[in-house]
N, C-alpha and C positions, 0 to 999 in steps of 0.2 A: 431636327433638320428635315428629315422625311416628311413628317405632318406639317412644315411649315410651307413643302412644294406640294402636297398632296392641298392643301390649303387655297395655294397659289392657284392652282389648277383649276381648283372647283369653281374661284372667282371667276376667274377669266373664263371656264368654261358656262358659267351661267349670263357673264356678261355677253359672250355671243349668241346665247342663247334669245338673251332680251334685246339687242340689237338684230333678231333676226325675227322677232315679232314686230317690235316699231317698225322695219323694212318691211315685211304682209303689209300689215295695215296700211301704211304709205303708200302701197303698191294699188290696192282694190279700190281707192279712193280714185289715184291717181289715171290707172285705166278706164274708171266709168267716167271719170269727164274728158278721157280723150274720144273714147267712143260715143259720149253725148256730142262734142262738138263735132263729132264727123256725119252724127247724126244729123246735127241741123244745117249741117254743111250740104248735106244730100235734099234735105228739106226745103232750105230756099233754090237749089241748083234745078228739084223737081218743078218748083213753084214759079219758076222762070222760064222751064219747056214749057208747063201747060199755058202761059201767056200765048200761045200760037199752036194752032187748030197741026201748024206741019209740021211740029216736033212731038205728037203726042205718041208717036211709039221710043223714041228716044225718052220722054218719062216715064215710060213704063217701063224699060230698058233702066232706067236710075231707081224707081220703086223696088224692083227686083231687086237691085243690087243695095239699098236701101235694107231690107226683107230678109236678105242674107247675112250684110252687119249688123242687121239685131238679132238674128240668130245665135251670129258667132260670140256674141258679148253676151248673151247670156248662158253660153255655153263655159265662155271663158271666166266670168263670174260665179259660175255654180265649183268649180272645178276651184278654183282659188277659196273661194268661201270656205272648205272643204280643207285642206292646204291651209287655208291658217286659219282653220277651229280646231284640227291636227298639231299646228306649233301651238297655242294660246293652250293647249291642253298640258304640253308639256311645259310650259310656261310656269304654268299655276302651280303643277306638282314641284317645280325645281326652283322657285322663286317663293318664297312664304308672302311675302309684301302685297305681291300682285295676287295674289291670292286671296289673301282677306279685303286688299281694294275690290277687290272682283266681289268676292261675298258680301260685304257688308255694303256694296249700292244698293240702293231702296227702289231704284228703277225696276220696275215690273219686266219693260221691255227693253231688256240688254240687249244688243246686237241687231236691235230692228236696222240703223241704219246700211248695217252689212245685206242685209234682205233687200232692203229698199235697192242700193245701187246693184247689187247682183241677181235680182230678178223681177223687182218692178217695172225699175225703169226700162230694162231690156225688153220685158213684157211687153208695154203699153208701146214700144217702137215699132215690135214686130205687130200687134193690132192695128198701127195705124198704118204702118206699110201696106200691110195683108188688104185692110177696108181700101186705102188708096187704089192699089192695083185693083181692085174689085170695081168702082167707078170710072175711073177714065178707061 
């Protein structure tokens, strides 16, 4: 009776486990397209001051602010990345299944898409921000 709740346990303890890895991963995806979309949110709002010579310090007032959300997203991405390369770790140890799927991919480059949204893309924002405000 003991082993069959000590049993119980472990399932449902590894089941939260793996519902708390699919929620990361859901999450890091889910954040870089909100912060892309606010990105080009900022992007056409800039591209619509500088249509006129007497809003160009108000673009540069939204470039700035622009400069700082792609800061903060890559800030918020590295720190998540981090966070759940930490659960996916414990994952692997405490799940065999996802463990050998994990191992036996042939993909060279696991996890690039994780890089990609949590610091390319935030990269290449804060560059264009940074070159923006550098021009007007």
């Amino acid at each position: 009776m003991a082993d069959d709740d000590s049993e119980a346990q472990r399932i449902a303890e590894d089941s939260r486990l793996w519902q708390h890895t699919l929620h990361e991963n859901t999450m890091l995806f889910q954040r870089g397209n909100l912060f892309l979309v606010g990105q080009s949110l900022f992007a056409v709002a800039y591209t619509t001051l500088l249509a006129s010579e007497e809003h160009l310090v108000a673009a540069r007032v939204l470039a700035a602010f622009g400069l700082v959300l792609a800061l903060t997203w890559l800030f918020v991405g590295h720190r998540h990345r981090l966070y759940y390369q930490h659960v996916q770790r414990r994952a692997m140890q405490r799940l065999p299944e996802y463990a050998a799927t994990w191992a036996s991919w042939s993909g060279r480059r696991r996890g690039l898409s994780i890089v990609l949204i949590a610091y390319l893309l935030p990269s290449l924002a804060t560059v264009m921000w940074t070159a923006l405000l550098l021009i007007t």
